[in-house]
C-alpha positions as CSV (number, residue, x, y, z in Angstrom):
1,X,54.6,113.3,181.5
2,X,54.9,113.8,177.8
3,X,57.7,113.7,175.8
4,X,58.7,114.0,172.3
5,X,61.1,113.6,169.3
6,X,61.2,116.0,166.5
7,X,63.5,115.6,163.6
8,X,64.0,119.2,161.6
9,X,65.0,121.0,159.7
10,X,66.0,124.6,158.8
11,X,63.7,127.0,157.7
12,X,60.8,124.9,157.8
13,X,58.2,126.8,158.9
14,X,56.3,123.8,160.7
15,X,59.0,122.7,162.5
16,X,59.3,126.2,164.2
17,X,55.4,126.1,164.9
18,X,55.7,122.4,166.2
19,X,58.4,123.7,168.6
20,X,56.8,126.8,169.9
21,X,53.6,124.8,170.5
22,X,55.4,122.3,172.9
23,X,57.5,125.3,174.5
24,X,53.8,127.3,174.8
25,X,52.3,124.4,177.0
26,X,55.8,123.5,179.0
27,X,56.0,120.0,177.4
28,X,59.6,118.1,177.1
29,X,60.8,117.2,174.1
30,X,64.2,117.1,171.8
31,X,65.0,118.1,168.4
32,X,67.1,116.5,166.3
33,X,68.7,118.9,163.3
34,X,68.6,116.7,159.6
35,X,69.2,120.0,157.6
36,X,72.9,118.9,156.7
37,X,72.2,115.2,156.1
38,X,70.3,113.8,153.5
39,X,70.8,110.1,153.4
40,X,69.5,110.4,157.3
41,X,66.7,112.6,156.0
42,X,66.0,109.6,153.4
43,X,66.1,107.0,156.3
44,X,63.8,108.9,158.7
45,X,61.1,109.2,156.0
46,X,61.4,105.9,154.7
47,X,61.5,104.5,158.6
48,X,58.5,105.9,159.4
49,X,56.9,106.5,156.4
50,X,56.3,110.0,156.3
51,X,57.4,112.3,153.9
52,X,57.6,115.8,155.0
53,X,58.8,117.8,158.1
54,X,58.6,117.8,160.9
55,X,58.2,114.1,161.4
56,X,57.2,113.8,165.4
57,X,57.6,110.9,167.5
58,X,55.9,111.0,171.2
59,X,57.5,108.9,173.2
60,X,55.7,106.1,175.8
61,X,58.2,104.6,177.6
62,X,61.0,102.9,176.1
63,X,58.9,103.8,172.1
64,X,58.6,106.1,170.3
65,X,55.3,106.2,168.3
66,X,54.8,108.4,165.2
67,X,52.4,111.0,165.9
68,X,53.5,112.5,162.2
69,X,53.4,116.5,161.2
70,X,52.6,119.6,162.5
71,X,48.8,119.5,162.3
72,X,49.0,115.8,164.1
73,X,50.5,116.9,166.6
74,X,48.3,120.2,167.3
75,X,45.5,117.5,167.7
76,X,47.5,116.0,170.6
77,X,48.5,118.9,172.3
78,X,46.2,122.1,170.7
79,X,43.6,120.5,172.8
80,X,45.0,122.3,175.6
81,X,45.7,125.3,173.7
82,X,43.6,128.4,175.0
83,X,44.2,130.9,172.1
C-alpha cells in the first residue's frame, strides 16, 4: 500500500490540492505543518533540494523518496483519477 509524507504549509494552495487528491483515492499519508518554522522550512528544501511547497515524499519501506510537488505527484496518483 502507498504511503506518503507531505511537508506544508498554510494557505498554499497546492498543498490543499495535494491533500484532497490522496484523500479522493483513499491513499495513507501524513502531513507535517512548517508554516511556523522557517529554519525547518530552510532544511527541508535544502535536504531535498526542492524549493517550493508541497515537497512530497512516498514512502517504500523504511525511505522515503522525493516524489517533489503537486503536479509530481498527480502523475503518480492522477493516473487513477477518473474525473
Amino acid at each position: 500500500m502507498e504511503k506518503y509524507l507531505l511537508f506544508i504549509i498554510d494557505e498554499c494552495s497546492f498543498c490543499t490540492k495535494a491533500v484532497l487528491l490522496l484523500e479522493k483515492h483513499f491513499i495513507i499519508y501524513k502531513t507535517v505543518d512548517v508554516t511556523d518554522d522557517l529554519n525547518t522550512r530552510v532544511q527541508i528544501k535544502e535536504a531535498f533540494g526542492w524549493n517550493t511547497f508541497p515537497i512530497i515524499l512516498k514512502q517504500d519501506k523504511n525511505t522515503f523518496n522525493l516524489i517533489g510537488g503537486y503536479t509530481d505527484l498527480e502523475k503518480y496518483v492522477g493516473a487513477y483519477d477518473t474525473k
